[in-house]
LODRENNU-659896 format. One record per residue: x, y, z of N, C-alpha, C, CB in turn; residue in three letters. Coordinates in steps of 0.001 Angstrom, whole numbers, plus 500000, padded with zeros to 6 digits. Glycine has a CB too. Example, Ala and Ser with C-alpha at 12.3 -4.5 7.8 and 13.67 -1.06 7.14 Angstrom:
# LODRENNU-659896
nu	nv	nw	cau	cav	caw	cu	cv	cw	cbu	cbv	cbw	residuo
513190	494310	507800	512300	495500	507800	513200	496700	507800	511308	495527	509046	ALA
512850	497750	507080	513670	498940	507140	512900	500030	507870	514084	499402	505725	SER
# end
This chain:
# LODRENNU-659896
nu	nv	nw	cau	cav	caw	cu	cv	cw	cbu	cbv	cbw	residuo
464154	506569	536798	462749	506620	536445	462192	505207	536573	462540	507194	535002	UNK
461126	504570	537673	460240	503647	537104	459785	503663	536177	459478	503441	537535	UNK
459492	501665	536370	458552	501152	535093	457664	501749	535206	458087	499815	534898	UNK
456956	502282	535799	455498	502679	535920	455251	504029	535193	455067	502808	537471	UNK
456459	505202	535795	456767	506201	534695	457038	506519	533887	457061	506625	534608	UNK
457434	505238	533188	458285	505043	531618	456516	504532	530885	460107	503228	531578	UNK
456008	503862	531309	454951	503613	530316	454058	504687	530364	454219	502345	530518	UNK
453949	505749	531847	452966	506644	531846	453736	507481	530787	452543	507306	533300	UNK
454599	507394	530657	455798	508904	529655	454700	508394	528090	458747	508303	529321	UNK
455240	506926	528071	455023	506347	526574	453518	506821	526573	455300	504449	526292	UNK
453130	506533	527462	451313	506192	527005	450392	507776	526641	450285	505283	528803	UNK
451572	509037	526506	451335	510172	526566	451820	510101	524392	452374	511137	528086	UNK
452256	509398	523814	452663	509287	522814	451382	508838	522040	453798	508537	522853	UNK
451190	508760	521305	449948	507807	520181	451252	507298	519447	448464	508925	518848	UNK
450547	505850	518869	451570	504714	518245	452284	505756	516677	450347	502831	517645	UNK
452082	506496	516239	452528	506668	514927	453534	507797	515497	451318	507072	513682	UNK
453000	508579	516602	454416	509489	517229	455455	508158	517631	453958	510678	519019	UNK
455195	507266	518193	456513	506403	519023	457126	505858	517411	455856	504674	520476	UNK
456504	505457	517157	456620	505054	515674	458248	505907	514734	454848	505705	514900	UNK
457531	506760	514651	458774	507983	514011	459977	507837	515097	458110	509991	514025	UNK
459477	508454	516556	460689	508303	517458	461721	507323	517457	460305	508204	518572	UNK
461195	506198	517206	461832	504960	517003	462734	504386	516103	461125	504340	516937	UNK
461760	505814	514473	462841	505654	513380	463778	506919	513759	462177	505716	511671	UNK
463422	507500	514171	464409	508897	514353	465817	508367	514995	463631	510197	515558	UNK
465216	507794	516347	466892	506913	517072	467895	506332	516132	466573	505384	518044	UNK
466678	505239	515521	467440	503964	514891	468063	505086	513207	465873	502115	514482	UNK
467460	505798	512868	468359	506753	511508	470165	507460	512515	466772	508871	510826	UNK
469538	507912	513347	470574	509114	514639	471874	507713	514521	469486	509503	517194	UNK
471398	506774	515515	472459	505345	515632	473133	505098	514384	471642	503850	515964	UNK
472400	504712	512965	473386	504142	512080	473979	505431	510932	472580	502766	511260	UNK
473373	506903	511493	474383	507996	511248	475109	508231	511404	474432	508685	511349	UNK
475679	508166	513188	476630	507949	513992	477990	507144	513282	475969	507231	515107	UNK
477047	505346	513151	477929	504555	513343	478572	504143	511538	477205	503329	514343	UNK
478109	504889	510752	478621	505387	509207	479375	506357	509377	477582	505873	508166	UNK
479647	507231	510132	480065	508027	510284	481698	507525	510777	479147	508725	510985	UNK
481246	507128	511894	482800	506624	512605	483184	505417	511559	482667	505884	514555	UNK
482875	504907	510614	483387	503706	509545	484035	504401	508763	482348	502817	508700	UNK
483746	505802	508194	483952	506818	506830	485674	506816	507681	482636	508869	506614	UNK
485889	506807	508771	486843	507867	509243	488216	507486	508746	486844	508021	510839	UNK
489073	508617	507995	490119	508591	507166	491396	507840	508526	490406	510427	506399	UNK
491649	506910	507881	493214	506164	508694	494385	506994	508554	493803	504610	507965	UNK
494937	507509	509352	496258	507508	508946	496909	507518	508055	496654	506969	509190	UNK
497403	508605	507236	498435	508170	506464	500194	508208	506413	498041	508664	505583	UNK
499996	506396	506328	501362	505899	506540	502582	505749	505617	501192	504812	506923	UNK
503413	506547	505881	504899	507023	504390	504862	506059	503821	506758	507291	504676	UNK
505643	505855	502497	505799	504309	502214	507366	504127	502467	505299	503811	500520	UNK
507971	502721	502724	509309	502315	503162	510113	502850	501805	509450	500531	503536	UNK
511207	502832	502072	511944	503245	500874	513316	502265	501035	512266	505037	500856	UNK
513865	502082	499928	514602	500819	500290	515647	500857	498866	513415	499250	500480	UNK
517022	500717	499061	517719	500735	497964	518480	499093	497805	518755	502055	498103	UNK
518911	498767	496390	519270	497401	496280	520065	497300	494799	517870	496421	496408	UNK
521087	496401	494913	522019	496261	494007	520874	495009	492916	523739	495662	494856	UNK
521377	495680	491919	520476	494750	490779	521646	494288	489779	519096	495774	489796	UNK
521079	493631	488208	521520	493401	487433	520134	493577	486797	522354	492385	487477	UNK
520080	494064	485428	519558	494165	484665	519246	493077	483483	519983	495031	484522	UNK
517556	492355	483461	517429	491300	482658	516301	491317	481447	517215	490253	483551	UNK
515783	492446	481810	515145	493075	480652	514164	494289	481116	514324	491940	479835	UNK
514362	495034	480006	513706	496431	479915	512125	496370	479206	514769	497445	478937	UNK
511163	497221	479309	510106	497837	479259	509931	498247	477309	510288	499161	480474	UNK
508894	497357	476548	509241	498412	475535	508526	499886	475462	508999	497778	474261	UNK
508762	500554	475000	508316	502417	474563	507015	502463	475144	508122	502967	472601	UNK
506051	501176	474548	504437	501612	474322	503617	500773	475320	503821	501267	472656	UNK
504869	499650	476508	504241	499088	477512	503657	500512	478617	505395	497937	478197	UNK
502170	499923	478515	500677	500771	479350	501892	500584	480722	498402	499568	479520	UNK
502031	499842	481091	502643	499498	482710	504024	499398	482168	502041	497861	483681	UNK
504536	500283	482337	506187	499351	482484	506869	499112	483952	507533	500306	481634	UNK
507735	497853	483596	508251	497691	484625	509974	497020	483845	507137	496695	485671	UNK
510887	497122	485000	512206	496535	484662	512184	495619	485250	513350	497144	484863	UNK
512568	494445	484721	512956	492832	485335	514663	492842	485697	512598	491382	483882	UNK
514970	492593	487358	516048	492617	487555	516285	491575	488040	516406	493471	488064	UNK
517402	490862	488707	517863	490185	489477	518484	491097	490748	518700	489369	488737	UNK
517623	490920	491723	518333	491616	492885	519325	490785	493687	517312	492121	493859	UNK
519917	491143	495063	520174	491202	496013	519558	490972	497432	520477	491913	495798	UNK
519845	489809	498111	519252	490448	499243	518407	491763	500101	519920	490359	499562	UNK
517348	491784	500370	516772	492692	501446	516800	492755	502479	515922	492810	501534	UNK
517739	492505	503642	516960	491863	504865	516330	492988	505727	517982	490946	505840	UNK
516501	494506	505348	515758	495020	505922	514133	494916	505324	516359	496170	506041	UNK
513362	494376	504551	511979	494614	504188	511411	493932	504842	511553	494470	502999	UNK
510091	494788	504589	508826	494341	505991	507747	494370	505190	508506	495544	507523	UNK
506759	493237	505506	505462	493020	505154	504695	494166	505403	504937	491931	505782	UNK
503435	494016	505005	502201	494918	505428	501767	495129	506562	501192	494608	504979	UNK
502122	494176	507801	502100	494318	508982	502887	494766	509390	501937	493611	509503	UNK
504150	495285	509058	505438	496167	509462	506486	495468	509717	505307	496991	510617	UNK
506406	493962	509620	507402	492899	510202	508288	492954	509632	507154	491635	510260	UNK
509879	493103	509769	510998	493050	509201	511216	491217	508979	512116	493939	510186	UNK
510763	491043	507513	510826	489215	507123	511378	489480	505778	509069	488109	507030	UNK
512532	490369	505349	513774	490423	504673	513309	489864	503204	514996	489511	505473	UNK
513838	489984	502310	513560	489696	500826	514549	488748	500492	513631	490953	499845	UNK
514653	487475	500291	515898	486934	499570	516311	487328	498261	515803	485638	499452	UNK
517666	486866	497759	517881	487534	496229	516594	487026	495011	519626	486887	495582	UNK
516796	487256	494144	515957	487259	493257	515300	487762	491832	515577	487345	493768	UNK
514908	487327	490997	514640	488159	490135	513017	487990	489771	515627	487966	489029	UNK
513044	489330	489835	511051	489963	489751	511212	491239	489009	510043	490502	491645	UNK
509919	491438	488308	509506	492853	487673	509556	494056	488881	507803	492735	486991	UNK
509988	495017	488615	509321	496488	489466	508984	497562	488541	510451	497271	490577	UNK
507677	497825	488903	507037	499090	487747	507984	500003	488064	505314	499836	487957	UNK
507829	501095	487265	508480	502175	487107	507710	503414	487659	508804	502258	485765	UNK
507961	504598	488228	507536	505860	488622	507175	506535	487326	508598	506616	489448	UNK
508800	506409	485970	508923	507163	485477	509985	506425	484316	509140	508211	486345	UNK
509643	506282	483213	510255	505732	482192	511583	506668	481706	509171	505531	481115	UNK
511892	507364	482098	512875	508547	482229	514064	507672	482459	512565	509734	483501	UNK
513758	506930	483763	514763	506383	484400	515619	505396	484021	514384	506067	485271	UNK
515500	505242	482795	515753	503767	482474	516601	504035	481068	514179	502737	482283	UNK
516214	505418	480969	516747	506034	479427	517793	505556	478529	517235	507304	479560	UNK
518792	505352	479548	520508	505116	478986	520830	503475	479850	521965	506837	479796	UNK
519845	502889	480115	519995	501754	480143	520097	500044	479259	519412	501956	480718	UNK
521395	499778	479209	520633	498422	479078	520868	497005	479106	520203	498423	478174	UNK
520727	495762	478773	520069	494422	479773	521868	494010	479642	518380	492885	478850	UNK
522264	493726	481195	523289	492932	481544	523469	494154	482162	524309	492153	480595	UNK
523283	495781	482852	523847	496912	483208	523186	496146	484698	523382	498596	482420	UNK
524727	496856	485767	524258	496872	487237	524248	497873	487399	524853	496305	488257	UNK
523206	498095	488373	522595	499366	489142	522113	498923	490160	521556	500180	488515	UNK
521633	500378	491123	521209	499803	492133	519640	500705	492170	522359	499902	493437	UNK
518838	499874	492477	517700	500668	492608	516949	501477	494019	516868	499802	492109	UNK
516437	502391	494023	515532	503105	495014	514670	502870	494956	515372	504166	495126	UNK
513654	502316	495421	512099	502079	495373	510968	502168	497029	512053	500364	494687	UNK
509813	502318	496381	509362	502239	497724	507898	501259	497541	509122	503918	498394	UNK
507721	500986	499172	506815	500616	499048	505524	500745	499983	507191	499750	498820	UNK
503980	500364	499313	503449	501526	499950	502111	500332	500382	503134	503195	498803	UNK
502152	499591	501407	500701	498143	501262	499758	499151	501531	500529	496468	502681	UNK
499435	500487	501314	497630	500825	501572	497251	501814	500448	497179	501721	503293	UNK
497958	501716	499604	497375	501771	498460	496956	500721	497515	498000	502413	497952	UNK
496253	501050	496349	495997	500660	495198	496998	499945	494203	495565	501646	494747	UNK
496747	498735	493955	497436	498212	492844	498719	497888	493678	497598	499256	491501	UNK
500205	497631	492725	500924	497356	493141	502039	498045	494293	501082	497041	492286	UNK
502140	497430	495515	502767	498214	496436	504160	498988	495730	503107	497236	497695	UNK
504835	497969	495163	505999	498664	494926	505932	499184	493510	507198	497809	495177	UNK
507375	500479	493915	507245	501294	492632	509190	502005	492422	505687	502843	492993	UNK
509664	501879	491435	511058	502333	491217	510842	503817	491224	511776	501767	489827	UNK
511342	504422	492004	511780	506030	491887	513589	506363	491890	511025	506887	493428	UNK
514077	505391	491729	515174	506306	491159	516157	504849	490697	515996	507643	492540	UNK
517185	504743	490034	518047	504096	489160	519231	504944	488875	517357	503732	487944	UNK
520602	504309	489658	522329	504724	489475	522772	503534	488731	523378	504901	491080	UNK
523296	503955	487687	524581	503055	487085	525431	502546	487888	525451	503717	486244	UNK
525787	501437	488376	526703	501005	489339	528618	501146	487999	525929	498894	490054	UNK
529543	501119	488644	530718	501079	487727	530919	499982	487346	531855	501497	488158	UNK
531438	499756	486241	532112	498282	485231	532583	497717	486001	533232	498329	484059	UNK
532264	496136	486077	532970	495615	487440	532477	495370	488621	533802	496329	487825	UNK
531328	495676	488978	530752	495569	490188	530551	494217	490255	529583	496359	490398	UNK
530763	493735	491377	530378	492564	491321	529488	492598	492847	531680	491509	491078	UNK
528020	491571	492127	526529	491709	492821	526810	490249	493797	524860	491616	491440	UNK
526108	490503	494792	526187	489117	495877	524447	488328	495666	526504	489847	498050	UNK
524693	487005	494860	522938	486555	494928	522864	485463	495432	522070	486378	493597	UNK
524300	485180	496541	523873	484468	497357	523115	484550	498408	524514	484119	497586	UNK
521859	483352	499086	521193	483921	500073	521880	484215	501292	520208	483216	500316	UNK
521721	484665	502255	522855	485155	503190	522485	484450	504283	523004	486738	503490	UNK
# end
């Protein structure tokens, strides 16, 4: 289409019709483009990952959050939020709990090994304990870095 036919098109409009048209596009465009922003990602499992601990203190009854403070073990399979396998050295850190259940017949100096997972696209803290084995009397834990 010519310029010449594009203004004869327009000049068939009065300013308060082009007017609306103009908001009509520009509403249509950032409907569109809210639209494709809303759009649900993927949802990605969380890693799951087991590890020899020692036990350095427990959760009391009426902690809102509990978590168990262990001394772990090496990770070298864990991966950041970008998926990168950059391994966990030993250590000791809190991990919340799933389920205060787990911890029942536990207590501080007990080795176990924990199950946990972890989840970077959620809320709050990635990681979370879902399961806890009594390791046997005697185990002996490696917290050297490797």
């Amino acid at each position: 289409m010519g310029d010449g036919r594009l203004l004869e098109l327009m000049n068939t409009f009065s300013n308060s019709e082009l007017y609306r048209l103009v908001l009509c596009l520009a509403g249509l465009f950032l409907l569109f483009t809210l639209a494709a922003a809303c759009e649900k990602k993927p949802e990605v499992p969380p890693e799951i990952y087991q590890v020899r601990a020692l036990v350095r203190h427990l959760p009391e009854p009426d902690d809102a959050r509990p978590e168990i403070l262990v001394r772990h073990e090496a990770i070298p399979s864990f991966k950041n939020a970008d998926g990168e396998v950059v391994g966990m050295e030993t250590m000791s850190m809190p991990f919340p709990l799933a389920d205060t259940g787990l911890i029942a017949d536990l207590e501080v100096g007990d080795r176990v090994e924990l199950t946990f997972e972890v989840s970077w696209h959620g809320d709050g803290n990635p990681l979370r304990v879902t399961a806890i084995e009594e390791l046997p009397e005697g185990t002996q834990l490696a917290f050297e870095t490797p």
